[in-house]
LUMKOL-874863 format. One record per residue (C-alpha): residue number from 1; residue in one letter; x, y, z. Coordinates in steps of 0.05 Angstrom, whole numbers. Example, Ala and Ser with C-alpha at 12.3 -4.5 7.8 and 13.67 -1.06 7.14 Angstrom:
REM residues 2
+-----+---------+--------+--------+--------+
| num | residuo |     px |     py |     pz |
+-----+---------+--------+--------+--------+
|   1 |       a |    246 |    -90 |    156 |
|   2 |       s |    273 |    -21 |    143 |
+-----+---------+--------+--------+--------+
//
This chain:
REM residues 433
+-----+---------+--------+--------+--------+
| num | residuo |     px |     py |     pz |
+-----+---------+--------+--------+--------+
|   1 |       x |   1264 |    798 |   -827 |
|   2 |       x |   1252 |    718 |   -820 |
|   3 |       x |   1245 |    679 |   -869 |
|   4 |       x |   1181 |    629 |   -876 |
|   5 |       x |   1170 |    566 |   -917 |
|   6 |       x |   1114 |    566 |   -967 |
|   7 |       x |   1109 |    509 |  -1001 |
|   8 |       x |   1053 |    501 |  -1054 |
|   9 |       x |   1028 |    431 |  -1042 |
|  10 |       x |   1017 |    434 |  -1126 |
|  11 |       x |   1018 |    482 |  -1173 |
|  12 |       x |    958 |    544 |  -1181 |
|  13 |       x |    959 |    562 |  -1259 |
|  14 |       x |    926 |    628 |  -1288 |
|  15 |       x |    879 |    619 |  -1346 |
|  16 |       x |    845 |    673 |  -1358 |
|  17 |       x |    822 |    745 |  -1337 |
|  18 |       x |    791 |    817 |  -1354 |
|  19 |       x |    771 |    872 |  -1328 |
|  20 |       x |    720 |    939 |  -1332 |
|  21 |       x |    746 |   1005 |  -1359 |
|  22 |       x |    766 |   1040 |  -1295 |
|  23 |       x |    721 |   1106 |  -1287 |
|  24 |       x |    753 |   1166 |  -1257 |
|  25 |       x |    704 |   1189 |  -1198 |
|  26 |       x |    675 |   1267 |  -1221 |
|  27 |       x |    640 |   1283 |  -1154 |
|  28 |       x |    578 |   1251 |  -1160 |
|  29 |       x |    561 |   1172 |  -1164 |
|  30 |       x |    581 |   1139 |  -1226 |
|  31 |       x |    541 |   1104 |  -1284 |
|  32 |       x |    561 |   1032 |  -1258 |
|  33 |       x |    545 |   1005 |  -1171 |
|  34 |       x |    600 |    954 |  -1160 |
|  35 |       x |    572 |    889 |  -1169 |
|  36 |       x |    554 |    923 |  -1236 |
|  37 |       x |    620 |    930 |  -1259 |
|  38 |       x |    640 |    865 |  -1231 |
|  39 |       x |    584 |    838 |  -1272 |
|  40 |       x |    600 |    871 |  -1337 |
|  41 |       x |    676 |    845 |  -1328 |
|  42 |       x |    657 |    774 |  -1307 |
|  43 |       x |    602 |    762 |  -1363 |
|  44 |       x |    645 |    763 |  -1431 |
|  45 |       x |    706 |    725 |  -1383 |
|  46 |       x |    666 |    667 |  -1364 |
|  47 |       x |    619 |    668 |  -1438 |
|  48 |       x |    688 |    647 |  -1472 |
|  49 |       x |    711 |    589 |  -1425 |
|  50 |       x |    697 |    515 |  -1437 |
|  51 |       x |    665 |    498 |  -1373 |
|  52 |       x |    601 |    520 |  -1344 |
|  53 |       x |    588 |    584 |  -1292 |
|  54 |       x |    570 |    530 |  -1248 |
|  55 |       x |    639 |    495 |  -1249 |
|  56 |       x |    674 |    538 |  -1210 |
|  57 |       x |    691 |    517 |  -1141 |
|  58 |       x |    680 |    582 |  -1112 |
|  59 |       x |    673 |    661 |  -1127 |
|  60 |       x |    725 |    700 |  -1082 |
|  61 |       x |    719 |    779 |  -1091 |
|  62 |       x |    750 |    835 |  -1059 |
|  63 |       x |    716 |    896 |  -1038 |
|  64 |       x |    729 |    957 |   -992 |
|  65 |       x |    654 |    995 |   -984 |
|  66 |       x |    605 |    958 |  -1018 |
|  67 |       x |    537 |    983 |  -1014 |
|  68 |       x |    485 |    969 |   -967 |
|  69 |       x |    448 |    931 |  -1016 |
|  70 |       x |    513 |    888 |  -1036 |
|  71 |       x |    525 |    854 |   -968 |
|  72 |       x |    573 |    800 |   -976 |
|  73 |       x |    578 |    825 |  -1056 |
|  74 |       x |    617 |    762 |  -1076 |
|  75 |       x |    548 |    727 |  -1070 |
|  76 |       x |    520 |    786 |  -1100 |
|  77 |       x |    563 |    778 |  -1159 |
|  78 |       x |    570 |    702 |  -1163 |
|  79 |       x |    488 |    700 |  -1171 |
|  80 |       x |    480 |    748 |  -1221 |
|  81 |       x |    541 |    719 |  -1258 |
|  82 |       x |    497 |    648 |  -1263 |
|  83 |       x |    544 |    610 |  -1230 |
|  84 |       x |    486 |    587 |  -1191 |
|  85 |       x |    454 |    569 |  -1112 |
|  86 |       x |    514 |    515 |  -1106 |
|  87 |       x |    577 |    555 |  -1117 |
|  88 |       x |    600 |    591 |  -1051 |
|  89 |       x |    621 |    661 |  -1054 |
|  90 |       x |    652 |    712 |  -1005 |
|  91 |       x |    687 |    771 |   -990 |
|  92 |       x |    757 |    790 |   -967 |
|  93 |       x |    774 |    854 |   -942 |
|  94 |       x |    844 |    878 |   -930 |
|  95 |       x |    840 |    958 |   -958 |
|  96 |       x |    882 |    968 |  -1017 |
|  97 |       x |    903 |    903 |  -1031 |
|  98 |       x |    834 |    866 |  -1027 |
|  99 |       x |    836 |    840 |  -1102 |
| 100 |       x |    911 |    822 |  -1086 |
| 101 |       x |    879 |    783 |  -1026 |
| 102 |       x |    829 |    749 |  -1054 |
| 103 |       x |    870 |    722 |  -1114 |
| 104 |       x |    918 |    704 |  -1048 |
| 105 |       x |    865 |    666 |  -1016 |
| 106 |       x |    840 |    628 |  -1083 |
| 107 |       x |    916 |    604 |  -1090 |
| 108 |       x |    919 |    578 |  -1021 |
| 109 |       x |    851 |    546 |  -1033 |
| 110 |       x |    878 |    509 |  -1098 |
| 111 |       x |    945 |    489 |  -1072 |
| 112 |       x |    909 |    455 |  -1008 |
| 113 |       x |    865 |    414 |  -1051 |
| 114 |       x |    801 |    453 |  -1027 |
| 115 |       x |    787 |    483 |  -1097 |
| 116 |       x |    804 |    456 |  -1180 |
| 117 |       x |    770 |    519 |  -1204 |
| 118 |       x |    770 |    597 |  -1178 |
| 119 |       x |    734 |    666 |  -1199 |
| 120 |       x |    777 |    710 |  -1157 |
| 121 |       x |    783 |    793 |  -1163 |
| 122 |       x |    765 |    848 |  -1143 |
| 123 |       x |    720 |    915 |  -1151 |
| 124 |       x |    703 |    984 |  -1113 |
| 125 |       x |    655 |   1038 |  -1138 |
| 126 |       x |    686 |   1093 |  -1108 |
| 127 |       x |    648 |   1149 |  -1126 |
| 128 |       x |    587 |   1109 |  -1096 |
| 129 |       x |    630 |   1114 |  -1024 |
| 130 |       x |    567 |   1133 |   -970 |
| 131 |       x |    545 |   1203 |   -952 |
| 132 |       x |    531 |   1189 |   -876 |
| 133 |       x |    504 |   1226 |   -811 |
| 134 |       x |    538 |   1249 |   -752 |
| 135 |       x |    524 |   1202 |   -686 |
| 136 |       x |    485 |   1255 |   -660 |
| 137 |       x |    437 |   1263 |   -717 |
| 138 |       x |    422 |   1187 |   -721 |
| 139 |       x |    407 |   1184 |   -646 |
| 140 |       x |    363 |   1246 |   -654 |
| 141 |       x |    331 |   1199 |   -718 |
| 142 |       x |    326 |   1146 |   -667 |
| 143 |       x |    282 |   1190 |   -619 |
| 144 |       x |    226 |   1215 |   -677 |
| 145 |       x |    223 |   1146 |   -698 |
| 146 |       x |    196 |   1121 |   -619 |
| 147 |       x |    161 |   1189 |   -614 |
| 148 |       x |     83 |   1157 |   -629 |
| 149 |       x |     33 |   1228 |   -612 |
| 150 |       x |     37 |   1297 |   -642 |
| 151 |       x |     58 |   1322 |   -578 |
| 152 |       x |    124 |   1279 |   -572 |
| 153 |       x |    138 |   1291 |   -641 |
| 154 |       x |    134 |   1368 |   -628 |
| 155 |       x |    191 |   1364 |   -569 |
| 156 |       x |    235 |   1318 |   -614 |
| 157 |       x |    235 |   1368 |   -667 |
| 158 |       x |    258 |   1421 |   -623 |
| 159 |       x |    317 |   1379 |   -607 |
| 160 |       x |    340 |   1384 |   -684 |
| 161 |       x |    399 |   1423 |   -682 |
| 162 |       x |    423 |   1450 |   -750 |
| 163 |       x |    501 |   1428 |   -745 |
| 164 |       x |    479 |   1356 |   -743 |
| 165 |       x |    453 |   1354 |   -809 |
| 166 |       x |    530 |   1367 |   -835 |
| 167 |       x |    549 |   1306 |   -878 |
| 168 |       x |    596 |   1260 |   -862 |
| 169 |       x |    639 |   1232 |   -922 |
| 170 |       x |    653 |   1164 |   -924 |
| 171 |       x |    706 |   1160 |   -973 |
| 172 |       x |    748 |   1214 |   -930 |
| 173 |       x |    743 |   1169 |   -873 |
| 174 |       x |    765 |   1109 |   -915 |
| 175 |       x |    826 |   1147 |   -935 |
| 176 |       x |    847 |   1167 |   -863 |
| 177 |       x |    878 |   1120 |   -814 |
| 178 |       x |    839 |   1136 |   -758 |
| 179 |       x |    896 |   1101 |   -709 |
| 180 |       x |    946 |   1147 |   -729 |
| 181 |       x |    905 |   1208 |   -748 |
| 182 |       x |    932 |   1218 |   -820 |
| 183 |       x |    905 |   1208 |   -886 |
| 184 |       x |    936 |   1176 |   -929 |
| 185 |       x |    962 |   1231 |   -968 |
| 186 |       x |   1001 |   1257 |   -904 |
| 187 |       x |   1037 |   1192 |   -901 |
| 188 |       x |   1058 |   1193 |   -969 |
| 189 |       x |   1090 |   1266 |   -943 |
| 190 |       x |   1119 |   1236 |   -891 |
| 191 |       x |   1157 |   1195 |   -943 |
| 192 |       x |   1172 |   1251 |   -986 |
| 193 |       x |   1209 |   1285 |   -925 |
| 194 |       x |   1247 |   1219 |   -911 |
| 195 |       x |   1276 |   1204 |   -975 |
| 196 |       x |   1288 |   1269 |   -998 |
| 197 |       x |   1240 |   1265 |  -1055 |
| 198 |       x |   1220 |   1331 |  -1084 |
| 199 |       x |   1165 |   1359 |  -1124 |
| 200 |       x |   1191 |   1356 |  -1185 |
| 201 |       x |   1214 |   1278 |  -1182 |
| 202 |       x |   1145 |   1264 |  -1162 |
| 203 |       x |   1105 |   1300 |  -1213 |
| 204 |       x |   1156 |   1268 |  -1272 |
| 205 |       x |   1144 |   1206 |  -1241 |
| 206 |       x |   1070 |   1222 |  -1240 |
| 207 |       x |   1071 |   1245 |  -1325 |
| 208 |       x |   1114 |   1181 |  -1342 |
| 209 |       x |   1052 |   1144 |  -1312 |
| 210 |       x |   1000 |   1177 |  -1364 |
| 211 |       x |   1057 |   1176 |  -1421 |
| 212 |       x |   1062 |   1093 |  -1402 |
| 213 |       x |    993 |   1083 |  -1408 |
| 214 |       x |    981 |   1129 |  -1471 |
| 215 |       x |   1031 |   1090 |  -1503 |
| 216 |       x |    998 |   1024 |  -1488 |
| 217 |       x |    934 |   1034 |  -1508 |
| 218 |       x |    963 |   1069 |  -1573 |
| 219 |       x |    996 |    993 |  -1582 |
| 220 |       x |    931 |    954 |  -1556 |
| 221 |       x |    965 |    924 |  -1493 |
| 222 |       x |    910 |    938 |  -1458 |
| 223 |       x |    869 |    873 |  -1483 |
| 224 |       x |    831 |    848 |  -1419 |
| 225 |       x |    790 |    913 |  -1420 |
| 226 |       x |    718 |    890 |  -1431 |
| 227 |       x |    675 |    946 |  -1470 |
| 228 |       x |    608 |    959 |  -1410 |
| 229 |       x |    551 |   1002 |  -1424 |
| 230 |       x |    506 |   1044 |  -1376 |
| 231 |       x |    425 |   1046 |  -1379 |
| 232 |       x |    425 |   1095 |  -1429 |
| 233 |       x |    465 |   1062 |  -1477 |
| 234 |       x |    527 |   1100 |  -1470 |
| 235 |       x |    601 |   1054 |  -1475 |
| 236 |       x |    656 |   1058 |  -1439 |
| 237 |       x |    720 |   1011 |  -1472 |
| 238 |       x |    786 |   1050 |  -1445 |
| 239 |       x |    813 |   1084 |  -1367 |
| 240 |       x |    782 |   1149 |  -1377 |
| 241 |       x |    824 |   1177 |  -1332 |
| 242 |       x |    896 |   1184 |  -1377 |
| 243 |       x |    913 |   1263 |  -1388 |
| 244 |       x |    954 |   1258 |  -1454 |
| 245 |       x |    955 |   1326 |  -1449 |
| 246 |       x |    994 |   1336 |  -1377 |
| 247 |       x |   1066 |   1370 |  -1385 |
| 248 |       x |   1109 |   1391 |  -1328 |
| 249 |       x |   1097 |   1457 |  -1326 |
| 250 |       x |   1018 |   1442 |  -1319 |
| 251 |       x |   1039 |   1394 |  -1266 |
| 252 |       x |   1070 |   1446 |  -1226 |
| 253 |       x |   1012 |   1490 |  -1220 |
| 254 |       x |    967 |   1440 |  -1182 |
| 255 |       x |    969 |   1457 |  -1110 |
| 256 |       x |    990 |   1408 |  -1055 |
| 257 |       x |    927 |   1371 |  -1022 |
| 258 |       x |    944 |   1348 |   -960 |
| 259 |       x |    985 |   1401 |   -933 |
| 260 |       x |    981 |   1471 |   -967 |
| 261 |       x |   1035 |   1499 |   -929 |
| 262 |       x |   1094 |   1461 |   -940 |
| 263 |       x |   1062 |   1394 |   -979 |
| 264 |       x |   1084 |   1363 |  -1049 |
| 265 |       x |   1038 |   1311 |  -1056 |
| 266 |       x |    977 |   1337 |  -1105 |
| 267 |       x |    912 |   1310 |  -1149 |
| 268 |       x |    972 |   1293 |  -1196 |
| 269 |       x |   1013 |   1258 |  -1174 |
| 270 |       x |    967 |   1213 |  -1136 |
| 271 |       x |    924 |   1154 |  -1155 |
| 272 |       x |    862 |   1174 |  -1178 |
| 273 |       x |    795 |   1156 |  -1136 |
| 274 |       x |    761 |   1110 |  -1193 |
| 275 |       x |    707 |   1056 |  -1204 |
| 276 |       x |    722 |    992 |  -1230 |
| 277 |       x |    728 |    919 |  -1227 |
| 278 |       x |    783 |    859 |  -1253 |
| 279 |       x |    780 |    783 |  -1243 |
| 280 |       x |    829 |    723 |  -1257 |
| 281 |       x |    806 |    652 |  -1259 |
| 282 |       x |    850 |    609 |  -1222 |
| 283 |       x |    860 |    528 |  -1234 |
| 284 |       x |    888 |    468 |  -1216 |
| 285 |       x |    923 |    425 |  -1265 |
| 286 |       x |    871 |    379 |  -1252 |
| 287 |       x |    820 |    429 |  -1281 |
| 288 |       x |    873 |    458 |  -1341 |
| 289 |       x |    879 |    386 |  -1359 |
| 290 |       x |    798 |    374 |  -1350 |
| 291 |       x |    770 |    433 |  -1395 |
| 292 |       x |    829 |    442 |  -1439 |
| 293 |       x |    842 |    512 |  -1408 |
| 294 |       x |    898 |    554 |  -1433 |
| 295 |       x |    959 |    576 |  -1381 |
| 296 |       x |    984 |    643 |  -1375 |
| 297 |       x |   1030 |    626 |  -1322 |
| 298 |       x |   1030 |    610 |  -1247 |
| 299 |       x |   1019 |    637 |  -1172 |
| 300 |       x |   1096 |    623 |  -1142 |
| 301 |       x |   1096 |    648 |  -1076 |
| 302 |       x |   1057 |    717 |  -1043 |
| 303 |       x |   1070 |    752 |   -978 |
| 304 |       x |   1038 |    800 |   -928 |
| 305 |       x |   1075 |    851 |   -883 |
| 306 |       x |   1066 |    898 |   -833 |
| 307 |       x |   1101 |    974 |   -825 |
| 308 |       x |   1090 |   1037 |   -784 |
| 309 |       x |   1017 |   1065 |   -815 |
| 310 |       x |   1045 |   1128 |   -807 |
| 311 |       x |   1088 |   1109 |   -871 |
| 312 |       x |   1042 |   1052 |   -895 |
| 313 |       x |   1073 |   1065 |   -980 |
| 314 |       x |   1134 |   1030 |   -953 |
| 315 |       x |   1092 |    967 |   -950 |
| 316 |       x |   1115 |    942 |  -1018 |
| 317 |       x |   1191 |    940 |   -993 |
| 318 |       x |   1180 |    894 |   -940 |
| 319 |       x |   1130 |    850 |   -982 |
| 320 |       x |   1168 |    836 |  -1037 |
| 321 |       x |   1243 |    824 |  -1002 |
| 322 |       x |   1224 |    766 |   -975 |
| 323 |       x |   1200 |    736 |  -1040 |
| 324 |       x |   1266 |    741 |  -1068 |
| 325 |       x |   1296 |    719 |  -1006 |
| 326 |       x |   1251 |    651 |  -1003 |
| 327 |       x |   1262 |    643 |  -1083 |
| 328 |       x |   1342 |    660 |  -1079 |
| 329 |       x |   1336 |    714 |  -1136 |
| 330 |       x |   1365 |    779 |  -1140 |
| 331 |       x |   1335 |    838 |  -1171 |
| 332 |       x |   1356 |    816 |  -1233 |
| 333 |       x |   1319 |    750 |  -1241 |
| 334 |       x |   1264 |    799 |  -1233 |
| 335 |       x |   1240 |    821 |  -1307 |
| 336 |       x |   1190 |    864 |  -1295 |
| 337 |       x |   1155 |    890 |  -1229 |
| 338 |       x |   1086 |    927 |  -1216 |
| 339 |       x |   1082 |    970 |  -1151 |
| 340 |       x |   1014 |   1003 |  -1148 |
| 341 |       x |   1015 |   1071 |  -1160 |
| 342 |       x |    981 |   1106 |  -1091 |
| 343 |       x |   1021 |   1161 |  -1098 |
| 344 |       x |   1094 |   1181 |  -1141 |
| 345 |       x |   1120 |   1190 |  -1072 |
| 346 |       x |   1104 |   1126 |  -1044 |
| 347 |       x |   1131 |   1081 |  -1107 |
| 348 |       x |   1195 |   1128 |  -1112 |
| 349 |       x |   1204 |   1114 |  -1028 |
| 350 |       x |   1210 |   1036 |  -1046 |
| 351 |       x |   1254 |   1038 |  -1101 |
| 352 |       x |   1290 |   1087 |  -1060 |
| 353 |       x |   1290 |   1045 |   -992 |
| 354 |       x |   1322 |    980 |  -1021 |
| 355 |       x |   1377 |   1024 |  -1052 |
| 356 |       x |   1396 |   1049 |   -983 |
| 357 |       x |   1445 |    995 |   -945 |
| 358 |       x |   1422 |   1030 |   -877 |
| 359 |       x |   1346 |   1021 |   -895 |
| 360 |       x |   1352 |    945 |   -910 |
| 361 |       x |   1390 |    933 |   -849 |
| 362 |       x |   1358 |    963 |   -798 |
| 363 |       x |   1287 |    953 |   -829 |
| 364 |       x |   1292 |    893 |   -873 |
| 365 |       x |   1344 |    860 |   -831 |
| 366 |       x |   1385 |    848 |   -888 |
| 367 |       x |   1465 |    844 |   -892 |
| 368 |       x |   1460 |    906 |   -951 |
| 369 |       x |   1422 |    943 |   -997 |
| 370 |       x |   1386 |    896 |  -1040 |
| 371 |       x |   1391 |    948 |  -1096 |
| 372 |       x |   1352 |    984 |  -1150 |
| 373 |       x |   1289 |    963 |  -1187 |
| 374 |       x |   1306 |    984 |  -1266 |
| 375 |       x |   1256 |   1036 |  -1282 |
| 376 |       x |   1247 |   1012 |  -1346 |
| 377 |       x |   1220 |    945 |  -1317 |
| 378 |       x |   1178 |    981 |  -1269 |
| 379 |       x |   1105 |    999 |  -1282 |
| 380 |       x |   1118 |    993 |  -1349 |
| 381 |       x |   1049 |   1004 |  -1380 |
| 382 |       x |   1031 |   1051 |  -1329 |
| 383 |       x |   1005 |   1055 |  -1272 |
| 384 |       x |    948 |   1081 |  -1221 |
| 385 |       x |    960 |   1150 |  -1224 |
| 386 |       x |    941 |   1148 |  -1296 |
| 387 |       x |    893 |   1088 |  -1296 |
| 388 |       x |    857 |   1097 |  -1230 |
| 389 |       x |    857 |   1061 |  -1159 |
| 390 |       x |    798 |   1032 |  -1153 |
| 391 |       x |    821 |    999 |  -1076 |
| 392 |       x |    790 |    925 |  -1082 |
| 393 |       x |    798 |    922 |  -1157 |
| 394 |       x |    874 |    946 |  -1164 |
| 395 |       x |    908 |    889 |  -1124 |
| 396 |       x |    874 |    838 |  -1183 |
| 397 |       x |    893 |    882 |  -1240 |
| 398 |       x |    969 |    891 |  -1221 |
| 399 |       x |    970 |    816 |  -1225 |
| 400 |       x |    935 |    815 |  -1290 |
| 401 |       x |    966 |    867 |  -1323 |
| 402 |       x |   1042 |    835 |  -1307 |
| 403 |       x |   1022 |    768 |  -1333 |
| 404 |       x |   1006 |    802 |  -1394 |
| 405 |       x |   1071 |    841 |  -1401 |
| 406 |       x |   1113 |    778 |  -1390 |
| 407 |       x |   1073 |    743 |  -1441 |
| 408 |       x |   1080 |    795 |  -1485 |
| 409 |       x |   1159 |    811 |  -1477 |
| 410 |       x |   1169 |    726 |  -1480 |
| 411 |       x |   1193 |    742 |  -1405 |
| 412 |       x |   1190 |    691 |  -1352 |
| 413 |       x |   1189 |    723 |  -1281 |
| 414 |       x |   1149 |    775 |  -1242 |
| 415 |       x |   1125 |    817 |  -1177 |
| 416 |       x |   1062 |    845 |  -1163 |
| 417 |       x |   1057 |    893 |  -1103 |
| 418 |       x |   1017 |    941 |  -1059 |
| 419 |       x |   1018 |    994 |  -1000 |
| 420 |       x |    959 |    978 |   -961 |
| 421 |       x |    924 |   1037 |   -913 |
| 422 |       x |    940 |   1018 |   -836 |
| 423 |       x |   1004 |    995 |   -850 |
| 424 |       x |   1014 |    934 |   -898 |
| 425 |       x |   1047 |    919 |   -950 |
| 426 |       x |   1026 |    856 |  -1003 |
| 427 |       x |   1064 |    822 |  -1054 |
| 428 |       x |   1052 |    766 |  -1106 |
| 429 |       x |   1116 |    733 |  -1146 |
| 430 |       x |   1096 |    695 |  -1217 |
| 431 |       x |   1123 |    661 |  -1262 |
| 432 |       x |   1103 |    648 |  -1339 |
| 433 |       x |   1097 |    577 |  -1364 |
+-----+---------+--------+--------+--------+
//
């Protein structure tokens, strides 16, 4: 593993930030498209600020499958928001870890003296994901549509062939990597196998997520949660998708997903497919000092990494070591951490990689193990398994969610990381000021 220099030029300071309920996904499309949500968690954020809509530099959100009426849905966002014709907006893409990336890419904007002021996030409507046709139904589409008389008309329909009107789902194909052939429960089984980690580890792993989260809303941690209502009036102010009523033994009766033979890797204890959207406004000292903005705390350092796809939940592993090898800390100096929750496997496979001293040398290229991440400073309010993945949004609320908890335990330092489908991993060290 090398080493590289990142030097912020100056210092990128978090001000502010919210986000939608996330919405657990019931089979059909959900109350809220995506720009909706990110409108809904935008709105009340930028109402209470002391500058304008139209003072931002730029609007930076990250997306996965936007809609085909959402093209570049940054714009989309940043117009309905008011931030007005001036303000450039765009989208960043980068799977799981697309509100991650786009808070990434605001930093780096800030620090380079390209940007004072930021609206950076992220937001996926999942259970929107397209319903699509098979290749050979839209070329048979293509023909009735050049067919002009009766006649030619007649002969294209007798070319419709009743197998080609078999949906294809989109969000399936999202959550396989095609280059590999495995979805992206099969690599978290992959990891199960590897690190000995059985079914029972995962699914307590999987209940301590919704016992976290109940716990946290029971305490009103959960503060950047803006309260969004659908066209008919009905309100949505908490993650809906929190079982406080999971045990063990309920646990055990799910059946395994992604392989029914042999698998361990169920509904529960993996992330839940959710709607949702969070945002973070970034600044410059120049623009904290300018509007009298309040400072939660600072971007320090981020990194992107690449691992077999085949065993992409690794990713976090090899993000994060090299943050603590750039800053010189050791887990310790660490006070809390946030891994996203893809699957119990996946986060236990981390924790469990940098314990083992053959692991971080022949994969981290490290001299030994760099050791274990306290559970009790991991995840600490929960994570996605209880509150939902929705796959642009998650990489922004990770980030918001830790500043929070080091505000709120007077704690100074922390990691934000992500698995990313195809074989990344992303990771974002900050620091409280």
């Amino acid at each position: 593993m090398t080493t590289k220099t990142r030097v912020m030029t100056r210092p990128v300071y978090l001000v502010d930030g919210s986000r939608t309920p996330f919405l657990k996904a019931t089979g059909a499309p959900g109350p809220f498209k995506a720009s909706d949500l990110a409108v809904a968690a935008g709105r009340s954020l930028l109402a209470r600020q002391p500058f304008e809509p139209e003072d931002l530099d730029e609007v930076i959100a990250g997306c996965v499958m936007p809609n085909a009426d959402e093209v570049n849905i940054a714009r989309v966002i940043s117009l309905r928001l008011g931030c007005g014709k001036a303000v450039p907006a765009w989208t960043v893409q980068r799977n799981c870890a697309s509100g991650m990336q786009a808070l990434d890419c605001a930093a780096h904007d800030i620090a380079d003296h390209r940007a004072e002021l930021v609206l950076a996030g992220g937001v996926e409507a999942m259970s929107h994901a397209p319903v699509l046709f098979k290749q050979a139904m839209v070329a048979w589409l293509a023909q009735w549509a050049r067919a002009r008389s009766v006649g030619d008309k007649i002969k294209v329909l007798g070319k419709l062939r009743l197998a080609n009107l078999a949906p294809v789902i989109g969000l399936l194909k999202g959550l396989t990597d095609h280059v590999v052939g495995l979805s992206m429960g099969q690599t978290a089984e992959i990891l199960a196998q590897r690190f000995n980690i059985d079914r029972e580890m995962m699914d307590s792993y999987a209940l301590e997520s919704h016992r976290r989260l109940a716990e946290a809303q029971d305490n009103g941690y959960i503060e950047e949660i803006e309260t969004i209502y659908d066209a008919s009036g009905k309100f949505y102010d908490a993650d809906n998708g929190l079982r406080r009523d999971s045990d063990l033994a309920q646990m055990a009766k799910l059946r395994a997903v992604f392989d029914r033979t042999y698998g361990l890797v169920t509904a529960g204890n993996s992330a839940q497919v959710t709607d949702g959207a969070a945002w973070l406004i970034l600044a410059s000292e120049k623009a904290v000092e300018k509007y009298g903005l309040p400072v939660l705390g600072r971007i320090v350092d981020s990194e992107w990494a690449g691992v077999d796809p085949a065993q992409m939940g690794l990713g976090p592993a090899h993000a994060m070591a090299p943050l603590l090898r750039r800053g010189k800390f050791k887990i310790e100096d660490i006070d809390y951490w946030e891994i996203n929750e893809a699957f119990a496997a996946q986060v236990i496979a981390c924790v469990e990689a940098w314990k083992s001293s053959s692991y971080c040398r022949k994969e981290l290229g490290l001299r030994s193990a760099l050791g274990e991440i306290p559970h009790e400073r991991l995840n600490v309010d929960g994570g996605s398994i209880g509150i939902g993945h929705p796959v642009g949004a998650s990489g922004a609320r990770i980030v918001l969610r830790l500043i929070h908890i080091l505000e709120r335990n007077n704690a100074k330092r922390g990691i934000a990381s992500l698995c990313i489908g195809g074989g990344q991993g992303g990771a974002m060290l900050i620091e409280r000021v």
